[in-house]
N, C-alpha and C positions, 0 to 999 in steps of 0.2 A: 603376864598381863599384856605385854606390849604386842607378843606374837599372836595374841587372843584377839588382840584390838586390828593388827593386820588384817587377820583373815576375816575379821568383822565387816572392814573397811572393802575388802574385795568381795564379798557375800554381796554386800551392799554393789558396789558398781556392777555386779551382772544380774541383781535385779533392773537396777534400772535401764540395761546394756538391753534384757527383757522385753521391758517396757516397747521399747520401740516409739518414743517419741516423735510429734514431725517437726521442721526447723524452726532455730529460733531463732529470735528476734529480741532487738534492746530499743526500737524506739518509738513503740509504740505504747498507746496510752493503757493501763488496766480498766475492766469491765469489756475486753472479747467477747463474741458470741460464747466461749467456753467459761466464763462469768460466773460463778457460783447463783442460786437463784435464791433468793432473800425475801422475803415479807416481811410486815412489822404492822403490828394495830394501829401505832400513834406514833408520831415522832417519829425521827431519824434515829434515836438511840434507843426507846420504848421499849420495854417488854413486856409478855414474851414474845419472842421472834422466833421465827423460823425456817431455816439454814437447810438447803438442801446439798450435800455435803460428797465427797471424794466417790463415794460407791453409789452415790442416787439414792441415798437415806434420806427424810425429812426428820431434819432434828430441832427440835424444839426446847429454846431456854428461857425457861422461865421468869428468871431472876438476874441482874446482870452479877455474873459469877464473881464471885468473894474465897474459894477457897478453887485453885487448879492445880490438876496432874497433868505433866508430858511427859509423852511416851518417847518423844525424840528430840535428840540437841536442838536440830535446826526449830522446831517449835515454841522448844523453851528458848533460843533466842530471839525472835520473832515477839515473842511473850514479855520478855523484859525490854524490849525495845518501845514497846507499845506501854510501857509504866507500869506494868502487872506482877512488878516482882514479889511485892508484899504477899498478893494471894497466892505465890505459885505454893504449894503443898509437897508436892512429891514430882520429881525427875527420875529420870533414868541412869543405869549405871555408867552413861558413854558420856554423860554431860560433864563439859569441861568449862563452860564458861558463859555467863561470868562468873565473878570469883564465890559471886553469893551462893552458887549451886551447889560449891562445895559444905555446907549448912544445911543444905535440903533432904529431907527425907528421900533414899532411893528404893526403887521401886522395880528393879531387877533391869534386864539387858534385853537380848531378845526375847529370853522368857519373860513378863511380867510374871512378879506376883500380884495375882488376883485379891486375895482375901485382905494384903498391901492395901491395895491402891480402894478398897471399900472402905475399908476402917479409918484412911484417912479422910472419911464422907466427903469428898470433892460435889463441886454441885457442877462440875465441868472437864474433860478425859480430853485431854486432845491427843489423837490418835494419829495414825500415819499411811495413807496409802502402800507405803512401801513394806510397810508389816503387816497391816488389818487383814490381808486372804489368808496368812497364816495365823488369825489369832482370833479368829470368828468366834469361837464357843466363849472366850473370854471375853469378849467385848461387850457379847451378848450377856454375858454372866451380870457385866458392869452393868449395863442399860436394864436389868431385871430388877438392878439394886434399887432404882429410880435414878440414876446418874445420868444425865447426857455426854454423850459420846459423839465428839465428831472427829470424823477422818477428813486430815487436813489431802490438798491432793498432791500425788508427785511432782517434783521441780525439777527439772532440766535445764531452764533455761530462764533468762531473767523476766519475764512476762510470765514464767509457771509462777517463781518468787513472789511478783506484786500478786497474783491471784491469792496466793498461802496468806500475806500477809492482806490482805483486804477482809478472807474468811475471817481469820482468826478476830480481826477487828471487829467484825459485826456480830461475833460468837461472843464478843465480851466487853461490849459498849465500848469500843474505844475507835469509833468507826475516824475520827477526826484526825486521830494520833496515825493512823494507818495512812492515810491519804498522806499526812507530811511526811511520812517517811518513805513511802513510793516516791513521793516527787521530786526530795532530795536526792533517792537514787539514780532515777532517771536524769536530771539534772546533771549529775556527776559525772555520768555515762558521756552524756554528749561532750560537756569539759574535757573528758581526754578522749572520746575522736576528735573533738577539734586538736589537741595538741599533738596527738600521734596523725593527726594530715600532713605534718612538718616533716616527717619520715621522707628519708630519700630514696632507701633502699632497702624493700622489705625485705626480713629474716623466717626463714623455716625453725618453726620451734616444736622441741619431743618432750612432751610430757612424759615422765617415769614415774608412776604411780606404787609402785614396785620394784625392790632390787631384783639385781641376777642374782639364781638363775633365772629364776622365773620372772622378766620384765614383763609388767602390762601397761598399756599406755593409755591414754584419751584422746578417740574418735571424734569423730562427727554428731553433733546433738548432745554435744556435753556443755557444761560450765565454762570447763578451759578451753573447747575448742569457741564459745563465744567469748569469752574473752579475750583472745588471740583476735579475731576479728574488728573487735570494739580498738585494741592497740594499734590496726593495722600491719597484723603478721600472719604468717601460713601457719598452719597445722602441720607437721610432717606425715602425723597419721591420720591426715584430715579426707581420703578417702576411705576409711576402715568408720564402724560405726558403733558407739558407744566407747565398751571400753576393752580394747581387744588383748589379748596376749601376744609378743612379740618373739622373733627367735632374732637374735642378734644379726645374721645375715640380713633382714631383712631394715635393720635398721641401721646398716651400715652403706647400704643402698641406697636410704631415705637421706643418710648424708645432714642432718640438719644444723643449720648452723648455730641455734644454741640448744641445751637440753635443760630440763627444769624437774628437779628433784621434786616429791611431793613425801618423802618418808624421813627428811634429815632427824626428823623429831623423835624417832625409834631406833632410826639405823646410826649409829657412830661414825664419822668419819665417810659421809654419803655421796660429798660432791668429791672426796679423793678418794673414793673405791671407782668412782665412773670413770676418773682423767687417769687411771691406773690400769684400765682392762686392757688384756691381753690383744693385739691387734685393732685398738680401735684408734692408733696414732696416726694414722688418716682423715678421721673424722673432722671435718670444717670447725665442731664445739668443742672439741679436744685439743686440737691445734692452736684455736686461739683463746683457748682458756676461759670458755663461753658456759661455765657449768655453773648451775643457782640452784640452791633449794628454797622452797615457799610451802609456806605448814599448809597442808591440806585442808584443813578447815576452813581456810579462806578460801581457798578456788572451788571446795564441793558440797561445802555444808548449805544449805538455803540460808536466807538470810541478808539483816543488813550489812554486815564484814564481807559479803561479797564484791562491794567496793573498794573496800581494804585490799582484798587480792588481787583486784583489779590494777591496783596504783603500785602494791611489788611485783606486779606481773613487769609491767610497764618499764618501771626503775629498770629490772635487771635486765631485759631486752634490748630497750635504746635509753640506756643512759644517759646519752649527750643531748635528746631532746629531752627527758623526764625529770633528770635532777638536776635540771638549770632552778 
């Protein structure tokens, strides 16, 4: 299961490697020009409302939803953040948290089951940019049922985040709950660049998203490579884009002074396989003992916990300004 969940996890970063997003940004406000477009009869929370959604679908919810499917973690976190755990119905099989999920009806992996997720008559499907081109016939299959289907859209960056989390908010009344939790984040964000301004000497930092042999790391228009930014550190693969694959030459070149596991949670013994490799006793984050692991769901999952990876990103980097 672990090694299933791997290649899951890198499936996933070269879609969104794909993608081709443009930069991001952490301090600006949500409702961009790239704003989801919303109508509503009456009211701020009224329905039915109509959600024009990830693909340029106009979806329409009739009723504010009482029973919900997610097709993806970051969704179904987003979902219970916003108070909607009572209606979630059915999750996916990559959902890890929270613990409630584990109680939840699942509803398969990258394949959904179809004939699943009807029977549990959701009267709301939240879908995902990052799977919907490969699961059209089923979506549609959903939306024949009389389901409403909305595709949340891809996140790369923490302004994609507040946009996911503002949809989903107006897709299921809880357009208020949505707003506090953007502005906490946002809020939070500027609390540590104002503490990471105390930095005196920024640090090159390599994400490893993957062990040897096959290391791949995090580019430019990722999560972590905004995160690193928001801390006040470099990327080491902060010219490369997305999320590339590395050959060890080239990362011994990069020279970074610390490196940041993102698989200890699979791989056994993760940060002492890296300070162990063969010729890499040169390296600035080998030498000085500069190796962390940080679960990957915090630095790539969309989401309110993307704060969370923010504050152990920070910890393990400069310690001596973060855990005063």
């Amino acid at each position: 299961m672990k090694k299933w969940y791997t290649v899951f996890i890198l499936l996933v970063f070269v879609l969104i490697a794909l993608a081709g997003c443009g930069e991001s940004k952490t301090d600006s406000s949500p409702g961009q020009e790239d704003e989801p477009e919303v109508t509503e009869e009456a009211g701020n929370s009224s329905f039915p409302v109509t959600i024009t959604d990830a693909l340029e679908e106009e979806v329409v919810v009739e009723e504010k939803p009482e029973r919900i499917v997610s097709l993806v973690p970051g969704n179904t976190e987003i979902a219970f953040a916003l108070g909607l755990g009572d209606f979630i119905v059915g999750v996916s099989d990559h959902d890890n948290y929270p613990e409630e999920v584990f109680e939840i009806e699942k509803v398969g992996g990258m394949e959904f089951d179809i004939e699943k997720i009807i029977a549990l008559e959701p009267d709301i499907v939240l879908a995902h940019e990052s799977s919907a081109l490969n699961s059209i016939e089923g979506l549609e299959q959903i939306k024949n049922s009389g389901i409403a289907v909305l595709v949340v859209n891809e996140a790369n960056s923490f302004d994609d985040v507040y946009h996911s989390i503002e949809l989903i908010g107006k897709a299921t009344g809880t357009e208020e709950q949505a707003a506090t939790i953007i502005g906490t984040m946002q809020n939070e964000v500027e609390k540590i660049k104002e503490q990471a301004a105390q930095v005196s000497e920024k640090k090159s930092v390599l994400f490893e998203i993957s062990p040897a042999p096959e290391i791949y790391a995090a580019g430019k228009n990722t999560f972590m490579d905004e995160m690193l930014s928001i801390i006040n550190a470099d990327n080491a693969a902060g010219d490369l884009e997305g999320w590339p694959k590395l050959d060890e030459e080239v990362i011994l070149e990069y020279n970074p002074d610390v490196i940041v596991t993102t698989y200890g949670f699979y791989v056994d013994h993760a940060i002492e396989d890296v300070k162990a490799r063969e010729g890499w006793q040169d390296v600035t984050a080998i030498k000085n003992g500069e190796v962390y692991d940080v679960h990957s769901d915090l630095l790539s999952r969309p989401g309110p916990r993307l704060i969370d990876g923010v504050k152990e990103l920070a910890q393990a980097v400069y310690p001596d300004v973060f855990n005063e």
